[in-house]
C-alpha positions as CSV (number, residue, x, y, z in Angstrom):
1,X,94.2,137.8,112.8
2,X,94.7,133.6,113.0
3,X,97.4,134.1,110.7
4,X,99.0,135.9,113.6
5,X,97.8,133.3,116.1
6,X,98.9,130.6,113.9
7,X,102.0,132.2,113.6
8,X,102.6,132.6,117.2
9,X,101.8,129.2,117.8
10,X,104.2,127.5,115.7
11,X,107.0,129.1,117.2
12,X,106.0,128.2,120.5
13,X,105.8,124.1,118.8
14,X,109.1,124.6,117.8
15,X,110.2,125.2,121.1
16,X,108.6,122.2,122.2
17,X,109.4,120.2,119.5
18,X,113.4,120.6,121.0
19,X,112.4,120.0,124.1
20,X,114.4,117.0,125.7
21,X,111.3,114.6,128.3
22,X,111.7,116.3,131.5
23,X,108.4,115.7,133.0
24,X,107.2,112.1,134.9
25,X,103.3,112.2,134.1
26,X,101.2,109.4,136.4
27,X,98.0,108.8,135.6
28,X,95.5,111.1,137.9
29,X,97.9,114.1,137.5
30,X,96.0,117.5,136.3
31,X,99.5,119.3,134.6
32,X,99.4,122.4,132.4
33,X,100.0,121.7,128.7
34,X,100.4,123.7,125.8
35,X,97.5,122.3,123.6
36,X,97.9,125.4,120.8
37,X,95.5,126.3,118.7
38,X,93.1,123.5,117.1
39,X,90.3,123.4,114.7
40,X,86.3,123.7,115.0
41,X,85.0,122.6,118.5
42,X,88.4,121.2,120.2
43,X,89.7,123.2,122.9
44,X,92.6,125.6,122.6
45,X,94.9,126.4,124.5
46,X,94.5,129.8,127.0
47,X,96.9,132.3,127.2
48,X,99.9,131.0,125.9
49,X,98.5,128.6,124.2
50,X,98.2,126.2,127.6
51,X,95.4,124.5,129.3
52,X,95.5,122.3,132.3
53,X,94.7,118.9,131.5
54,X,94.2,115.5,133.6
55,X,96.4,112.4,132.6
56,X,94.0,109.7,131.6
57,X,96.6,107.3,130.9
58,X,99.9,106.6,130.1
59,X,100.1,105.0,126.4
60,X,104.0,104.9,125.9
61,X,107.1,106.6,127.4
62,X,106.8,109.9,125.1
63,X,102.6,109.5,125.2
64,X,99.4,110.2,127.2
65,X,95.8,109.9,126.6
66,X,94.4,113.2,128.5
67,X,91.3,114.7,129.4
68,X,91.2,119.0,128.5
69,X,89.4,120.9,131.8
70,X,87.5,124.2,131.4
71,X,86.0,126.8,133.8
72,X,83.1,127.0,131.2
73,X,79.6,124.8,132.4
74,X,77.8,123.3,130.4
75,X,74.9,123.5,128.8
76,X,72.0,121.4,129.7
77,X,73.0,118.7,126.6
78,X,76.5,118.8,127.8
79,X,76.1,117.7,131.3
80,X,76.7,113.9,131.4
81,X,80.2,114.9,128.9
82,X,81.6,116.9,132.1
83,X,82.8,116.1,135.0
84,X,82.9,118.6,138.1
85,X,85.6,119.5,140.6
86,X,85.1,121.8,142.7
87,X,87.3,120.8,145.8
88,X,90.4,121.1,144.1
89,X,90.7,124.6,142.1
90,X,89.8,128.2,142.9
91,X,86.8,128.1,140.1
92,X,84.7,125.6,139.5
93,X,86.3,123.6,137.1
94,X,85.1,120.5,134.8
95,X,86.8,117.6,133.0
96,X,85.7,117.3,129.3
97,X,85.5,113.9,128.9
98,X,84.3,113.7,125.6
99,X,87.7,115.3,124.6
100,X,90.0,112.5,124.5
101,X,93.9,113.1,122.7
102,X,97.1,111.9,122.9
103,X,99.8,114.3,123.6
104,X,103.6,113.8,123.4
105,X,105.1,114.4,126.9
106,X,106.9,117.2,125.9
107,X,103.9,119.3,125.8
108,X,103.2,119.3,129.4
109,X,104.8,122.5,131.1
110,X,104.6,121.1,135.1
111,X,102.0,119.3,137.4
112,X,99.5,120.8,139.4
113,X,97.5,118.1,141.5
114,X,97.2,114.3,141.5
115,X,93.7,113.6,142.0
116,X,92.5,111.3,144.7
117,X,91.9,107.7,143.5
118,X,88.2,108.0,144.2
119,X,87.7,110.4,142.1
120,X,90.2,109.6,139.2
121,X,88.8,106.7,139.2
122,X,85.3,107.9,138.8
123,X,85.9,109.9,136.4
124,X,87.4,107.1,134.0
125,X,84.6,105.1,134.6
126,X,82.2,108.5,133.5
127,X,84.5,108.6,130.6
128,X,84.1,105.3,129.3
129,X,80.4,104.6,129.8
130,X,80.2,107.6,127.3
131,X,82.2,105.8,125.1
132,X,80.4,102.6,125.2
133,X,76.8,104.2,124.4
């Protein structure tokens, strides 16, 4: 069965891997993104492989530092790694923001919403006092 997945998978990477920088990320911005199939406790992508994801920060221009979202909640020991928004999506959703990657651009499909810069900006400030404990 993951052999088929895995299968699947890499000729959806191929794709991207051809795939000329079409996108203009800013930092905020929750896009769709294929994020495939990874190992252990990092999140997959959906169907198709793709996940919506919020821009944490721009590192280069082919590269982003992101944050993966889920409609999952957490459990009671996972609560101060998520982040809530409810305003902005049909389900409750949450940032992960014990999930930080970089991403080549060419993995992001298309935008969805920028995020105020209240709350962007709370939730990088969330993410890194979890990094600095």
């Amino acid at each position: 069965m993951i052999d088929k997945i895995l299968e699947k998978w890499f000729g959806i990477k191929q794709k991207i891997r051809h795939k000329k920088l079409s996108i203009f990320l800013k930092e905020g911005q929750i896009c769709m993104c294929y994020l495939g199939e990874n190992v252990g406790f990092e999140r997959n992508g959906g169907r198709n492989f793709l996940r919506p994801v919020l821009v944490l920060k721009i590192i280069s221009p082919n590269c982003a530092l992101y944050l993966p979202l889920t409609t999952q909640a957490p459990k009671k020991y996972f609560k101060e790694k998520r982040f809530k928004l409810d305003e902005f999506f049909k389900k409750p959703s949450f940032v992960i923001l014990d999930e930080i990657q970089t991403l080549d651009k060419r993995r992001f499909l298309k935008k969805m919403i920028t995020l105020p810069d209240s709350v962007f900006w709370h939730i990088k400030n969330k993410c890194f006092e979890l990094l600095k404990n």
